[in-house]
C-alpha positions as CSV (number, residue, x, y, z in Angstrom):
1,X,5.6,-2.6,-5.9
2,X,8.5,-5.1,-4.4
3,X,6.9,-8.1,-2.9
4,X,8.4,-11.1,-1.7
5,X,7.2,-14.5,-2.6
6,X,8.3,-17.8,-1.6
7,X,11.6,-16.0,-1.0
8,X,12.3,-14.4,-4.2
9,X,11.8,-10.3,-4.8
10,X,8.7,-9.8,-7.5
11,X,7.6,-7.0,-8.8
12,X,3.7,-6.4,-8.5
13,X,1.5,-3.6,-9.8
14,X,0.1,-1.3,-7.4
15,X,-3.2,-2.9,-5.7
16,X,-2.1,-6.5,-6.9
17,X,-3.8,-9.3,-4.6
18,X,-3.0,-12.6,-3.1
19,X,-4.4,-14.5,-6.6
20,X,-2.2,-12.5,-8.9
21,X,0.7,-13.4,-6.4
22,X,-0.5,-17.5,-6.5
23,X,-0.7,-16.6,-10.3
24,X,3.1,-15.3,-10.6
25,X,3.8,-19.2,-9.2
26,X,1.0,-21.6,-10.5
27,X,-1.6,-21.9,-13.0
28,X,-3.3,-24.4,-10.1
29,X,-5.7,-23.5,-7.6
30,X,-6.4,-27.1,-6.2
31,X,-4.1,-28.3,-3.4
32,X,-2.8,-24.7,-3.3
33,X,-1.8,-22.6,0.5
34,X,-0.9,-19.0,1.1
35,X,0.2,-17.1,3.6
36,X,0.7,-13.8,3.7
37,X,3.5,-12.7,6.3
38,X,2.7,-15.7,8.3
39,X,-1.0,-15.3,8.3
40,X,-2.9,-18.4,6.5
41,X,-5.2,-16.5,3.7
42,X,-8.3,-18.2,2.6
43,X,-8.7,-19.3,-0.6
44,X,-11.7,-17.1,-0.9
45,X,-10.2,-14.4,0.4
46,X,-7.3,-14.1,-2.5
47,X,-8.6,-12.5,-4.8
48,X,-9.8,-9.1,-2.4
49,X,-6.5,-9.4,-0.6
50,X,-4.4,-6.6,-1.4
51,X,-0.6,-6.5,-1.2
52,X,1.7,-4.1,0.1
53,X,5.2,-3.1,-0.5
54,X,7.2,-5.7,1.2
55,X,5.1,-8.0,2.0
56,X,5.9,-11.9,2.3
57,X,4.1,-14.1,0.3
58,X,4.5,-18.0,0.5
59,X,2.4,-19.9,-1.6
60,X,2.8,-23.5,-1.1
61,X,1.8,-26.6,-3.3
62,X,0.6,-30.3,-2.8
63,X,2.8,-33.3,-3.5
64,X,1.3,-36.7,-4.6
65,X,3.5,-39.4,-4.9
66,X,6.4,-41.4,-3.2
């Protein structure tokens, strides 16, 4: 399945969540946001979030430091 995450076409296996998205990206979990075709998911909700074909994933990250 062709999914869309943080811009870039991925290819997902059929019935893949939000986690295994956040996982295609990062190994981190802390200081970590998704949204799933500009809905905020819950962090708790990733892992029983399916994906479908074409959806938009943006997974975004938090930045220490100046």
């Amino acid at each position: 399945m062709k999914v869309t995450i943080n811009g870039a076409p991925h290819d997902l296996p059929p019935g893949a969540t939000v986690a295994q998205a956040v996982q295609k990206l990062t190994p981190a979990v802390a200081g970590v946001a998704v949204a799933l075709n500009d809905e905020v998911v819950r962090r708790g909700a990733w892992q029983s979030t399916a994906l479908g074909e074409n959806d938009r994933v943006e997974v975004l990250t938090a930045v220490q430091g100046g």
